[in-house]
KEBA-587578 format. One record per residue (C-alpha): residue in three letters; x, z negated, y negated. Coordinates in nm, 2 decimals. Layout:
    aa       px       pz       py
   ALA        X        Z        Y
...
# end
This chain:
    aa       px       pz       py
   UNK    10.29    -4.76   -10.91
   UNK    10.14    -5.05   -10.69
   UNK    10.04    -5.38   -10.84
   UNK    10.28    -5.64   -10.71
   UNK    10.08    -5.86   -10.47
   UNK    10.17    -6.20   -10.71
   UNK     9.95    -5.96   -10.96
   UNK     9.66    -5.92   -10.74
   UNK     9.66    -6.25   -10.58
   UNK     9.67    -6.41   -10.92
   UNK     9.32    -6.68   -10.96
   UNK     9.07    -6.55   -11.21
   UNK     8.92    -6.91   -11.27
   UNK     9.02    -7.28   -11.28
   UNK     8.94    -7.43   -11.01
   UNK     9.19    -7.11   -10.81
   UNK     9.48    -7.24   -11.02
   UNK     9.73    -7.40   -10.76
   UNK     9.85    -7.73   -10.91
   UNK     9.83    -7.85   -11.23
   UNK     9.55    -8.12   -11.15
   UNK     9.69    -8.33   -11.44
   UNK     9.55    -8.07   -11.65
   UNK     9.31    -7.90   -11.47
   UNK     9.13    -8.17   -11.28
   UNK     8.78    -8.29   -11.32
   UNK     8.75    -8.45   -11.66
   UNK     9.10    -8.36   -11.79
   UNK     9.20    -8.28   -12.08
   UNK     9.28    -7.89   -12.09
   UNK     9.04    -7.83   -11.83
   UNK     8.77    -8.06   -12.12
   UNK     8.92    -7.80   -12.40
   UNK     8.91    -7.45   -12.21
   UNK     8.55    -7.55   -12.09
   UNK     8.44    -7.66   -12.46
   UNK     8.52    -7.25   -12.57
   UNK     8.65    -7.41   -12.88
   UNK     9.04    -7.29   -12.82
   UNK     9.28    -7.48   -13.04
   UNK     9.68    -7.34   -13.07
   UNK     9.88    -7.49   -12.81
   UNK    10.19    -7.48   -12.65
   UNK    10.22    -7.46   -12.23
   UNK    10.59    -7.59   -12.17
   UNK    10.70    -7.60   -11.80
   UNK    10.94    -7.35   -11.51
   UNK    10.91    -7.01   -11.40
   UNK    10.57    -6.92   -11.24
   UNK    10.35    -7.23   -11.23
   UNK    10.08    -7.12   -11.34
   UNK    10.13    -7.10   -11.78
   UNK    10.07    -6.70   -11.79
   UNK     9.77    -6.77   -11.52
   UNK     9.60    -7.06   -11.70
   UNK     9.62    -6.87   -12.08
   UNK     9.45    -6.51   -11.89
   UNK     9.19    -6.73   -11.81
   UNK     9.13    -6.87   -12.15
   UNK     9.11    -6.59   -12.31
   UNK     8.86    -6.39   -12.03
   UNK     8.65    -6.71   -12.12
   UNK     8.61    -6.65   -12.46
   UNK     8.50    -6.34   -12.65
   UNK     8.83    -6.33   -12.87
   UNK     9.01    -6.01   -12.90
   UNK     9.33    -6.11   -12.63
   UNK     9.69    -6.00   -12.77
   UNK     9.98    -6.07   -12.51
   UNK    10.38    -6.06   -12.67
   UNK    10.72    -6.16   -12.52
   UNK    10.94    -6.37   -12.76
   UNK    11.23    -6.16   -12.66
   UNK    11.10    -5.83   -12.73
   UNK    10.84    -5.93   -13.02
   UNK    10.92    -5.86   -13.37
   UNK    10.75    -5.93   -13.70
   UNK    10.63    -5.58   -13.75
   UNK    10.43    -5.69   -13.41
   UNK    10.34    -5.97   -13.54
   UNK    10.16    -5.84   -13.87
   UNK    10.00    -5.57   -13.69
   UNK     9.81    -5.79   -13.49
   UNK     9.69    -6.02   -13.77
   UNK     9.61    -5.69   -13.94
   UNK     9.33    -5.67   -13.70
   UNK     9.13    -5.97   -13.80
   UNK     9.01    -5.76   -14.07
   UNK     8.89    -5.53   -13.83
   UNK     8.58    -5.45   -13.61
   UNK     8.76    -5.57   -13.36
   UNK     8.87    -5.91   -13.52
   UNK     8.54    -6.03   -13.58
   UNK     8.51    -6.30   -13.30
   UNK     8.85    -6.40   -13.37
   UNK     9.19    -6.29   -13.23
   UNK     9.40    -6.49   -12.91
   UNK     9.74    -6.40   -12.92
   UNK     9.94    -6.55   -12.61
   UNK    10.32    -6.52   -12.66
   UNK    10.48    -6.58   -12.38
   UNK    10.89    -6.73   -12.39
   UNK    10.81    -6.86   -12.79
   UNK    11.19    -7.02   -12.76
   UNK    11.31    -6.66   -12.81
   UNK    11.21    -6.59   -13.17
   UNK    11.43    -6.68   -13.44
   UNK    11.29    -6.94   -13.73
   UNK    11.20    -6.68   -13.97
   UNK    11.01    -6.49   -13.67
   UNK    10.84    -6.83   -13.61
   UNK    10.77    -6.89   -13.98
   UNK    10.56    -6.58   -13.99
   UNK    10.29    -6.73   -13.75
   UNK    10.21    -7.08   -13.98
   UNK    10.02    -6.92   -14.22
   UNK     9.77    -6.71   -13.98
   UNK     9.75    -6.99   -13.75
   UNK     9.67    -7.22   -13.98
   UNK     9.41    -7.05   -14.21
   UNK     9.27    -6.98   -13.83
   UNK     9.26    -6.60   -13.81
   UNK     9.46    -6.63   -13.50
   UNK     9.48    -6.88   -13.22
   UNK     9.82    -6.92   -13.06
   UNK     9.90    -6.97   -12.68
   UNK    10.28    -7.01   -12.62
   UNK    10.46    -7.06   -12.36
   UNK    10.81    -7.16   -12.30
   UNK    11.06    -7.25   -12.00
   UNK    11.25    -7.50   -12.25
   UNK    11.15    -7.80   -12.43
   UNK    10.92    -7.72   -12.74
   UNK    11.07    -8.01   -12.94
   UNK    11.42    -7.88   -12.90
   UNK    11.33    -7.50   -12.89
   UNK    10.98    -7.44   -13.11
   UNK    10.99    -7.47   -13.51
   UNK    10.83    -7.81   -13.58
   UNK    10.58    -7.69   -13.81
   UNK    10.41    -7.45   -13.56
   UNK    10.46    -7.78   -13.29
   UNK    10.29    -8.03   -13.58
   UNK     9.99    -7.73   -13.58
   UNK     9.95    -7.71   -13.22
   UNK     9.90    -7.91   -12.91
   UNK    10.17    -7.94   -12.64
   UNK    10.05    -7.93   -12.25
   UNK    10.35    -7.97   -11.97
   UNK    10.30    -7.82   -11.64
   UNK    10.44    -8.00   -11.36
   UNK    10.65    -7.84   -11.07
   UNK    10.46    -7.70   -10.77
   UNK    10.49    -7.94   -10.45
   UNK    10.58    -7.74   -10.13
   UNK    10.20    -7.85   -10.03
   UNK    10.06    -7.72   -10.34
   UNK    10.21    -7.34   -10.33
   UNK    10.13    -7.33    -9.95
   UNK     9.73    -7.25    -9.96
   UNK     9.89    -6.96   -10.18
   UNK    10.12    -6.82    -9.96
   UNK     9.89    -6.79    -9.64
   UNK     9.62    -6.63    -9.89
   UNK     9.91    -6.38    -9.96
   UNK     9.97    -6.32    -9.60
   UNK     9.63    -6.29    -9.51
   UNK     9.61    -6.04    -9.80
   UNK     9.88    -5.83    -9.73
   UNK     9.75    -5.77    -9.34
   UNK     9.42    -5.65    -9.49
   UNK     9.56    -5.42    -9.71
   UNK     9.76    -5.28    -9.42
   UNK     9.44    -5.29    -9.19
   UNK     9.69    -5.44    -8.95
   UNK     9.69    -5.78    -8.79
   UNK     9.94    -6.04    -8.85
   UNK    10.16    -6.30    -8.63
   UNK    10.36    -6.59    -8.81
   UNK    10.64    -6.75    -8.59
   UNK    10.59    -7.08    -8.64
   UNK    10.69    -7.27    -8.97
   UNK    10.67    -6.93    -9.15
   UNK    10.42    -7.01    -9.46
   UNK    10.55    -7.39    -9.48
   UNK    10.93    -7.24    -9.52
   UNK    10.86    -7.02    -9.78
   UNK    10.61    -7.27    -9.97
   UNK    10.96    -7.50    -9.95
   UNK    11.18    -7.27   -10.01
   UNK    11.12    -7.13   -10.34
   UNK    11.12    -7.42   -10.55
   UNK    10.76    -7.45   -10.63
   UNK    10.74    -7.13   -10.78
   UNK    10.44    -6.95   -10.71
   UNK    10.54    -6.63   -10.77
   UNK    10.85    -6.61   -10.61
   UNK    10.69    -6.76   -10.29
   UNK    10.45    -6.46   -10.29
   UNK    10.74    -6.20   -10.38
   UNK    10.85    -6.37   -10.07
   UNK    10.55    -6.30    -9.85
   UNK    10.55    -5.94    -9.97
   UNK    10.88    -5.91    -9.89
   UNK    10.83    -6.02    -9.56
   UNK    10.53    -5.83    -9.46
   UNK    10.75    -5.47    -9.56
   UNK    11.02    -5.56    -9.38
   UNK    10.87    -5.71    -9.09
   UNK    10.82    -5.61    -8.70
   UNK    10.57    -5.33    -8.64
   UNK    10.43    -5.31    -8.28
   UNK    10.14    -5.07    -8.22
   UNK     9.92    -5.25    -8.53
   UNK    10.08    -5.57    -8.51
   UNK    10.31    -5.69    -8.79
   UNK    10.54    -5.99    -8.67
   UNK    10.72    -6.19    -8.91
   UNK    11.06    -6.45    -8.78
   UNK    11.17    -6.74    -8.93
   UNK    11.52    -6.55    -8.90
   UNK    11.37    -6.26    -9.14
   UNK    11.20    -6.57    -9.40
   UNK    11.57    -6.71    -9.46
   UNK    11.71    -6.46    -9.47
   UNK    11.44    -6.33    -9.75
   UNK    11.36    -6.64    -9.92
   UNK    11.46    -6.69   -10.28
   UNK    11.72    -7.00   -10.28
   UNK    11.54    -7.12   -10.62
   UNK    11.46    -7.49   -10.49
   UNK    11.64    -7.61   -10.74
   UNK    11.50    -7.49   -11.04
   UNK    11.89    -7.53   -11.23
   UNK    12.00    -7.36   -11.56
   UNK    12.31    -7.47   -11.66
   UNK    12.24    -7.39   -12.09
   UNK    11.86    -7.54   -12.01
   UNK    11.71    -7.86   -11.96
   UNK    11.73    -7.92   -11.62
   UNK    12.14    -7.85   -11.63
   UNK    12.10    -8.16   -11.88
   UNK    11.82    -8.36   -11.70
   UNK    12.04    -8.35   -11.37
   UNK    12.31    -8.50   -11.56
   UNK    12.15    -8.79   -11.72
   UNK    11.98    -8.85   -11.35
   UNK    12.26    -8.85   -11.18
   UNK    12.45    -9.12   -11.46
   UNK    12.17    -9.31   -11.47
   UNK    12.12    -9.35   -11.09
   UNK    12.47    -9.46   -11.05
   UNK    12.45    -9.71   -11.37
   UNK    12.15    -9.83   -11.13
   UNK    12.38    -9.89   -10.84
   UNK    12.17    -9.66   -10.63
   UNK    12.44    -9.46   -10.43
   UNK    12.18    -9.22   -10.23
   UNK    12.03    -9.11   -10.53
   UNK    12.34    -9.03   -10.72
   UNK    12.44    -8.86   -10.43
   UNK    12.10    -8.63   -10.43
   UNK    12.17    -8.53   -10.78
   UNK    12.52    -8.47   -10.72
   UNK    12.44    -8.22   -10.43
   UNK    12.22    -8.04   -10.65
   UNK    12.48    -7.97   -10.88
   UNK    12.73    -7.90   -10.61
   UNK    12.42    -7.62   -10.43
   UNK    12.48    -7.47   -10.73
   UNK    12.82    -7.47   -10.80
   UNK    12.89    -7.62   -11.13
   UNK    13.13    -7.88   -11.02
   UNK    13.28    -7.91   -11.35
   UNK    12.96    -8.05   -11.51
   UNK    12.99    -8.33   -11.23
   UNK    13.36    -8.39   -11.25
   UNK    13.30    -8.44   -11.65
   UNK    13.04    -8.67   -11.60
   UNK    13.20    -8.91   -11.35
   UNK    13.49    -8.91   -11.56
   UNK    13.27    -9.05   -11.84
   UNK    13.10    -9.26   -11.57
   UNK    13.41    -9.47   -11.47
   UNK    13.47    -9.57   -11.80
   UNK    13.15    -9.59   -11.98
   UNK    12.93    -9.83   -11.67
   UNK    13.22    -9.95   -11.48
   UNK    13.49   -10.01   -11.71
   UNK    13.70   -10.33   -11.71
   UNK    13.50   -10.49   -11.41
   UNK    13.73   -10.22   -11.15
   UNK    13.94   -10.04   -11.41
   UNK    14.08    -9.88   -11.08
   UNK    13.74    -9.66   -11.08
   UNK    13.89    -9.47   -11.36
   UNK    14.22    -9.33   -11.16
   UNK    14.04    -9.33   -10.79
   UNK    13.75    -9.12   -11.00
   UNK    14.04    -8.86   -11.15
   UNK    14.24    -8.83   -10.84
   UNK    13.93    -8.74   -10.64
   UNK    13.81    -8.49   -10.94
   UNK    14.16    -8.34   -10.93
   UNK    14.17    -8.28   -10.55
   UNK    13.76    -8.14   -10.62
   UNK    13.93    -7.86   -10.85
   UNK    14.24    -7.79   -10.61
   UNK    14.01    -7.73   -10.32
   UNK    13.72    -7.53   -10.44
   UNK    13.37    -7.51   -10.30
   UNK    13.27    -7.63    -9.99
   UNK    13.55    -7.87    -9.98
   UNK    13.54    -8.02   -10.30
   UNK    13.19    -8.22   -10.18
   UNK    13.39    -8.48   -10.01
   UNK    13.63    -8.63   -10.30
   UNK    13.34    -8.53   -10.56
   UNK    13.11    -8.76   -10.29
   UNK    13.37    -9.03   -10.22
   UNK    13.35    -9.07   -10.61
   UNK    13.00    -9.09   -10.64
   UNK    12.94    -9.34   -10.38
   UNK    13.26    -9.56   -10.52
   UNK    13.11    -9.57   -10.87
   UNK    12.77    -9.63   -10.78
   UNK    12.87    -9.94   -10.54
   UNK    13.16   -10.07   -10.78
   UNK    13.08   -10.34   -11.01
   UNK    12.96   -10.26   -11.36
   UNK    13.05   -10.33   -11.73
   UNK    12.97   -10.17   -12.04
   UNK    13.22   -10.45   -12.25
   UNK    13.45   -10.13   -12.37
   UNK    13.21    -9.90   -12.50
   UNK    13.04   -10.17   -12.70
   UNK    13.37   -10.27   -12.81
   UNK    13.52    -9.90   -12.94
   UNK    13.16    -9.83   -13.09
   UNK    13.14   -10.15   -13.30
   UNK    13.48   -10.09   -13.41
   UNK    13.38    -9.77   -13.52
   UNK    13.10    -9.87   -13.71
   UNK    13.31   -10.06   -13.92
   UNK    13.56    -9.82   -13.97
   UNK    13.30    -9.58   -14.06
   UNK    13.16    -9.80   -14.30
   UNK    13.51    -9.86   -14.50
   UNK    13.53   -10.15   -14.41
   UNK    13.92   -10.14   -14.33
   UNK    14.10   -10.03   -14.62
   UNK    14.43   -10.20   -14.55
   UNK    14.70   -10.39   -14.33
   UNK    14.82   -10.76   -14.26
   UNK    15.15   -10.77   -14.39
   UNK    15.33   -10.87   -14.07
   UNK    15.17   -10.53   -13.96
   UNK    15.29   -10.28   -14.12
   UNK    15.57   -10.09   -13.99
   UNK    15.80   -10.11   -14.35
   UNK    15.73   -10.19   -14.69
   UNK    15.90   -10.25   -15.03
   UNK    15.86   -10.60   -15.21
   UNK    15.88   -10.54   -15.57
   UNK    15.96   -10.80   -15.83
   UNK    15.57   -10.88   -15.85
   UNK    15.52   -11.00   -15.50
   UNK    15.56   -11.40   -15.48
   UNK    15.64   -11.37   -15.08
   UNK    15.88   -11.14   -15.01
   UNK    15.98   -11.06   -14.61
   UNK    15.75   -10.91   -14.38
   UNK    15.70   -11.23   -14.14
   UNK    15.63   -11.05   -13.87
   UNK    15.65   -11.28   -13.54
   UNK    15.79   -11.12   -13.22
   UNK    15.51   -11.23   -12.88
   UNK    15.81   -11.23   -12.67
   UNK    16.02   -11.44   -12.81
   UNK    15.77   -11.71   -12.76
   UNK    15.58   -11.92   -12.46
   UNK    15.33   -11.67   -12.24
   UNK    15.43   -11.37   -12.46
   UNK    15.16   -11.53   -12.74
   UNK    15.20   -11.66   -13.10
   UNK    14.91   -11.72   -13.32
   UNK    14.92   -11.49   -13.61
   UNK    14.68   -11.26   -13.81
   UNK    14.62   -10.90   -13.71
   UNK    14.31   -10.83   -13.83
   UNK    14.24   -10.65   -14.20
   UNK    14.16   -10.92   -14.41
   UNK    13.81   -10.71   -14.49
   UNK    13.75   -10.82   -14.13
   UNK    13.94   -11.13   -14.05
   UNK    13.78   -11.29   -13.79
   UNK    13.55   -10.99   -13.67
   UNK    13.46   -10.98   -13.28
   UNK    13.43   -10.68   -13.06
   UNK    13.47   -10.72   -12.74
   UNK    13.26   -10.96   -12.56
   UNK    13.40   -10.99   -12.16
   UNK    13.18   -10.91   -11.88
   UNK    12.99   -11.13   -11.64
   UNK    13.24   -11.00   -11.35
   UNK    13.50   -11.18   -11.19
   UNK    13.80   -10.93   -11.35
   UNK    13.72   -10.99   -11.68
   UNK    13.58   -11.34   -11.65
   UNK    13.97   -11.40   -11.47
   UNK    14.11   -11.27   -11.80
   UNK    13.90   -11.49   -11.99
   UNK    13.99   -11.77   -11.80
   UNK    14.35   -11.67   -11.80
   UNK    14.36   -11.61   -12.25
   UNK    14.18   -11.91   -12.27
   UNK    14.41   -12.15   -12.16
   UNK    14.70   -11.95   -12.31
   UNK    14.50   -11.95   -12.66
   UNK    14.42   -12.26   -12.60
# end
């Protein structure tokens, strides 16, 4: 079978790596660490093919340990064992790298069974995962390793890569090769900064392409067509699914319209419009509020048309609430109301009732004030009487503070002058 090209293209030393120059730069710190050949456990947490498989092949070809490779959705403890079994071995002797690539996979228990071999050093760990460590990785092996995040490939970054491929692939073929213009710089964009998809790409497009007498001719028209849509690098159980989220509510808390409309059209590209109808639901209430309560039913009415029109369609209400939000006035007052509230009732601090409150009672020969003497709002000036409605535990207890906008500062003029 013939090695994938993104196998034979793959860089067999640092400085071939594409991206990472956080890490891998002069002077930084993994780059300080691989070069030291003193290989501590560690943890590379980042997407799909940037480079985390690529950068622990080189590690271990640099050092004279005995190289294990496993997959945390295959692996088992029975695996595990049998390679610590080895560092009793011949073969052991120099010490023994085990890279396990998608760590989030195993269970606890099958983490548990690493601590004490990576600890007492017989084995030095290299895991890799696609989620976040400190969400996904047992703390104990975290607390005994250190955590490296690889950033996302820039269109500019994965593009040296993907002429290398092209140039590769012709010389393979012993045949020469003509890019329509915008070719290589599609495919770099394209595929989401994913390396390896971008050269799946190119491979793709070289077996598929136009062959005249020795000449292979790949079209833009055959690249999009070909090209992975991946750009967007979205998992809706992952953290990106949640990151987009807390982007898009933050950006529209910011009052920054074309930004909450960029994360909003990532969700809509990939379809989960009921993640975004959810959260601008939340939205209206939680960051605008009181200062346009009208958010609230323009937000649902645009939400329910979203969900009676279906995709493509459903961009324009989902949009039309997005930009409304993000441009309307903002006030946090009733969320820090209803959560102070809740403190207290959490706390037990409201046990009981006023009396005027409650909706019947009995007055037995022991109470001195018999009666309710409960007083009706309406049957007095402005709909208002003074009278207690507060728990005694909490007479006097203040929740909601108005907002510095002109609806609820109108409202606090108006109950001021009522209240007197």
């Amino acid at each position: 079978m013939p090695t994938p090209l993104a196998e034979r293209i793959r860089p067999k030393t640092l400085d071939d790596v594409v991206g990472q120059t956080h890490l891998l730069g002069k002077d930084k710190p993994l780059r300080r660490i691989i070069e030291s050949g003193k290989i501590p456990n560690m943890i590379f947490y980042g997407s799909s093919g940037i480079g985390k498989t690529t950068v622990a092949r080189i590690i271990a070809e640099n050092t004279h340990m005995t190289m294990h490779k496993l997959n945390g959705t295959s692996a088992s403890i029975a695996d595990i064992k049998e390679i610590v079994a080895e560092t009793e071995t011949f073969g052991g002797m120099n010490g023994i790298l085990l890279y396990l690539d998608e760590i989030q996979y195993l269970n606890k228990k099958q983490q548990q069974s690493l601590l004490e071999y990576i600890e007492n050093g017989k084995i030095t760990l290299i895991s890799s995962t696609t989620e976040n460590p400190y969400f996904y990785v047992y703390n104990a092996i975290i607390s005994r390793s250190t955590v490296f995040e690889f950033k996302p490939l820039t269109a500019q970054e994965v593009l040296p890569a993907v002429k290398r491929a092209f140039q590769l692939m012709a010389q393979d073929l012993n045949m020469k090769l003509r890019l329509e213009s915008g070719v290589a710089e599609y495919i770099s964009q394209g595929c989401g900064g994913d390396v390896r998809k971008s050269l799946n790409t190119v491979e793709l497009c070289i077996l598929s392409a136009d062959n005249d007498g020795g000449c292979i001719t790949v079209k833009m028209e055959t690249v999009k067509a070909l090209t992975q849509r991946s750009n967007m690098k979205y998992d809706r159980d992952g953290d990106q699914h949640y990151d987009i989220l807390s982007a898009l509510q933050k950006s529209i808390r910011g009052s920054d319209e074309n930004a909450a409309l960029h994360y909003a059209a990532r969700l809509i590209e990939a379809g989960d419009i009921i993640s975004l109808s959810r959260r601008l639901l939340v939205i209206a209430s939680e960051d605008i509020g009181l200062a346009y309560p009208q958010a609230a039913s323009i937000v649902k009415s645009c939400v329910d048309s979203a969900m009676q029109l279906g995709l493509p369609e459903a961009r324009i209400p989902l949009a039309q609430a997005v930009i409304l939000l993000a441009t309307a006035p903002k006030s946090n007052s009733a969320e820090s109301a209803i959560d102070m509230a809740l403190a207290d009732v959490r706390s037990g601090l409201a046990l009981d009732f006023p009396r005027c409150l409650q909706n019947k009672h009995f007055d037995g020969d022991d109470v001195a004030e018999k009666g309710q003497n409960y007083l009706y709002p309406h049957s007095y000036p402005n709909h208002w009487v003074d009278q207690q409605y507060m728990p005694d535990s909490l007479k006097g207890r203040v929740y909601y503070e108005y907002g510095e906008n002109k609806n609820e500062q109108a409202a606090k003029q108006y109950w001021k002058k009522i209240k007197g």
